[in-house]
Structures are given as structure tokens and as C-alpha cells.
C-alpha positions as CSV (number, residue, x, y, z in Angstrom):
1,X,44.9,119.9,123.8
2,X,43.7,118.8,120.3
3,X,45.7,119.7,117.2
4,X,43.9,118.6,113.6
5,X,46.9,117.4,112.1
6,X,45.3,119.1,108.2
7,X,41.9,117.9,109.0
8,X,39.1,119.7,110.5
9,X,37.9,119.5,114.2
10,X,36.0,120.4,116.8
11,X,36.6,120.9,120.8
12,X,34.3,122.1,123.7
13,X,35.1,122.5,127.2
14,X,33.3,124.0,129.9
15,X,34.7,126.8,132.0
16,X,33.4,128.8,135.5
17,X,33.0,132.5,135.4
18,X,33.3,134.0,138.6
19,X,31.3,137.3,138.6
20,X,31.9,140.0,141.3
21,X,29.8,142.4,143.0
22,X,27.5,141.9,146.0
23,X,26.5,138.9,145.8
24,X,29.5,136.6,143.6
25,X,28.2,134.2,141.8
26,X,29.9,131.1,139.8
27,X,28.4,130.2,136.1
28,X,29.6,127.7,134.1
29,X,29.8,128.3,130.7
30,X,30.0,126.4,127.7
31,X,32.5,126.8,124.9
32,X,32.6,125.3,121.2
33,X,35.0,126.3,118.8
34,X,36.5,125.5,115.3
35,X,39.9,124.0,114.6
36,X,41.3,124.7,111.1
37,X,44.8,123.7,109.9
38,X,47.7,125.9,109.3
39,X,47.3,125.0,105.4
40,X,44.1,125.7,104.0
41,X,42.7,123.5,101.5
42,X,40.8,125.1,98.8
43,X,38.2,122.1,99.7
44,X,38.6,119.6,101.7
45,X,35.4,117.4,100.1
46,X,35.9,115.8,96.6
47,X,33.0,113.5,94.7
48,X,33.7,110.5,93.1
49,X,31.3,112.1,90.1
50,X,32.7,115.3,90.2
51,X,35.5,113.5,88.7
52,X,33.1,111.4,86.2
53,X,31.8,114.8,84.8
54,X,35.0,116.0,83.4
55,X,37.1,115.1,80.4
56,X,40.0,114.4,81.9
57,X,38.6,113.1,85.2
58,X,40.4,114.9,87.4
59,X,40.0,117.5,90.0
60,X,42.0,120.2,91.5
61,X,42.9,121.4,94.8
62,X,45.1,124.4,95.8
63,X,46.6,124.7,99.2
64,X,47.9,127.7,100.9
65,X,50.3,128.9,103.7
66,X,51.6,131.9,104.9
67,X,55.7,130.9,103.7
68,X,56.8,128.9,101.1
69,X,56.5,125.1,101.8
70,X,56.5,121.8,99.4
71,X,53.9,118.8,99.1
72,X,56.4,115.7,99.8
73,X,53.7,113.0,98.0
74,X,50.0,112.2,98.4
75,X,48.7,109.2,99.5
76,X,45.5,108.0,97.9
77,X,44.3,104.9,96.5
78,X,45.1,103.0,93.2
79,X,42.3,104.1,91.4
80,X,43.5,107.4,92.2
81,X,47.1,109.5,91.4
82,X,48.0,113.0,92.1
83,X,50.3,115.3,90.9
84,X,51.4,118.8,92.6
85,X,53.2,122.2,91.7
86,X,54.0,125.4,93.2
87,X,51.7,128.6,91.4
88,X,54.1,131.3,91.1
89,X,53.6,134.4,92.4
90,X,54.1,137.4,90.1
91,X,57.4,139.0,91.3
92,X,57.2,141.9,94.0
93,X,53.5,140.6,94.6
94,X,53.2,139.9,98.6
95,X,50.6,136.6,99.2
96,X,50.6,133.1,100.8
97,X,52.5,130.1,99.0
98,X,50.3,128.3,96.8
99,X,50.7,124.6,95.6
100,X,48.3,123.2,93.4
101,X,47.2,119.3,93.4
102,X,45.6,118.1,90.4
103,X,44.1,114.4,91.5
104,X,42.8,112.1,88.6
105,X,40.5,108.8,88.3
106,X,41.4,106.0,86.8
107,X,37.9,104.8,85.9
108,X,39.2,101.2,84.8
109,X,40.1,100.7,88.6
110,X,37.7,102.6,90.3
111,X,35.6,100.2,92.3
112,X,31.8,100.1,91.9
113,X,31.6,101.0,95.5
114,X,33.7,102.9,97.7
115,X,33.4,104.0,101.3
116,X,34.1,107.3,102.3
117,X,37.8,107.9,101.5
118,X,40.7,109.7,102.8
119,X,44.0,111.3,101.0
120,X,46.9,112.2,102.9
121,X,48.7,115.6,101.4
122,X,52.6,115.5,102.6
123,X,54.0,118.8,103.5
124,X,57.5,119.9,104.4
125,X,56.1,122.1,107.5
126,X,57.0,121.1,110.4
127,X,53.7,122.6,112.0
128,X,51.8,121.3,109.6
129,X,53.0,117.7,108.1
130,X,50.1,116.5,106.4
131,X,46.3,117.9,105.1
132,X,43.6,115.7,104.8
133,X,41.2,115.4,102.1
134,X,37.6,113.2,101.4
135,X,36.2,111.7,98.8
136,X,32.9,110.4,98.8
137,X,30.8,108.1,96.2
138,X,27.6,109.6,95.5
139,X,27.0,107.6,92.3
140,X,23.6,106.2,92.3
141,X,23.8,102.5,92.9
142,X,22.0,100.1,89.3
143,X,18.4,100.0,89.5
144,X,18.2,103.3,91.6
């Protein structure tokens, strides 16, 4: 029982296989498998200087689900803010629903360390409420 909420997981359980014949025999096997959410992310990872190397410092990120849904707000911090819009489909043109975040830095709050961060995409589905997102520093600290 493990749902990912919009952020990726991982679940294993063991289970016995009986196997018929002359001689039954019970073997326990191992499963692994690979939890995704019901709205994809086009990534899930942001750098803090991916959004250095850009004029303005922002990066994007499109999500995507099967019906039409809406992004209710993002959470991130201060030194972040987001803004989101649905793509439009070209008319008659099947596809999934497509929002589009566009996150920017400001660089003025920006700390001159952060740990690994997390963003919180709202969404109006009922199956899938929120989508998570990281950002990580990988500037190189002074003197490095």
C-alpha cells in the first residue's frame, strides 16, 4: 500500500510461488518495482546553476495528464516564484493536458547555501493533488 503522492518511489515485497508437479515446491520470490505519479513531470530534478546560466534565470517544467486538470499554486521558497499556464492543444488534435511551470531565481535572495530542496506543484485532481519537485545546489563552494 504505498501511493507517491507526485513524487517518485520504490516498494518491494516478497511473495511464495507454489510450483506443481511431482514434487511441489514453495520459492519465495523477490519483487521490486517503480512507482510513478499520475502527472508526469517533464523533470523532476532542477539545479540551482541551471538557473544561474540563463538570462532570465528561470527554468521550465511541463506536466502532463491524461484529462484536463489545473496547477492550484506552487509552493517554493522566497528566493524562488513560479508561474503556470495551460499549452493549448491545437483543435481536433487528441493528447494529454499540458500545463507549463516556468520557476525563476531571485539571485538577491538566494542563499549562499541551500540543502536539497523541495517544491510542491498543486493540482486540482483528486488522484493526484500535488507533484513534487527538487532542487539541488551544485555551485562550488569559495576557494574550491
Amino acid at each position: 500500500d504505498l501511493t507517491p503522492n507526485g513524487g517518485l518511489a520504490t516498494a518491494g515485497a516478497p511473495f511464495d510461488v507454489t510450483f506443481t508437479g511431482a514434487k511441489p515446491e514453495v520459492v519465495t520470490v523477490p519483487v521490486r518495482g517503480f512507482i510513478q505519479s499520475r502527472v508526469e513531470p517533464s523533470r523532476r530534478f532542477l539545479s540551482v546553476s541551471g538557473f544561474l546560466k540563463w538570462t532570465p534565470m528561470s527554468q521550465t517544467v511541463y506536466l502532463s495528464h491524461a484529462t484536463p486538470f489545473r496547477i492550484l499554486g506552487v509552493d517554493c521558497p522566497d528566493w524562488l516564484s513560479a508561474a503556470s499556464a495551460p499549452l493549448a492543444r491545437p483543435e481536433g488534435k487528441p493528447g494529454p493536458a499540458i500545463q507549463k511551470v516556468v520557476l525563476s531565481l531571485d539571485p538577491a535572495k538566494l542563499p549562499a547555501a541551500i540543502l536539497l530542496t523541495r517544491i510542491r506543484i498543486r493540482t486540482d485532481l483528486p488522484e493526484a493533488p500535488q507533484v513534487f519537485l527538487l532542487v539541488f545546489d551544485d555551485r562550488q563552494p569559495a576557494g574550491q
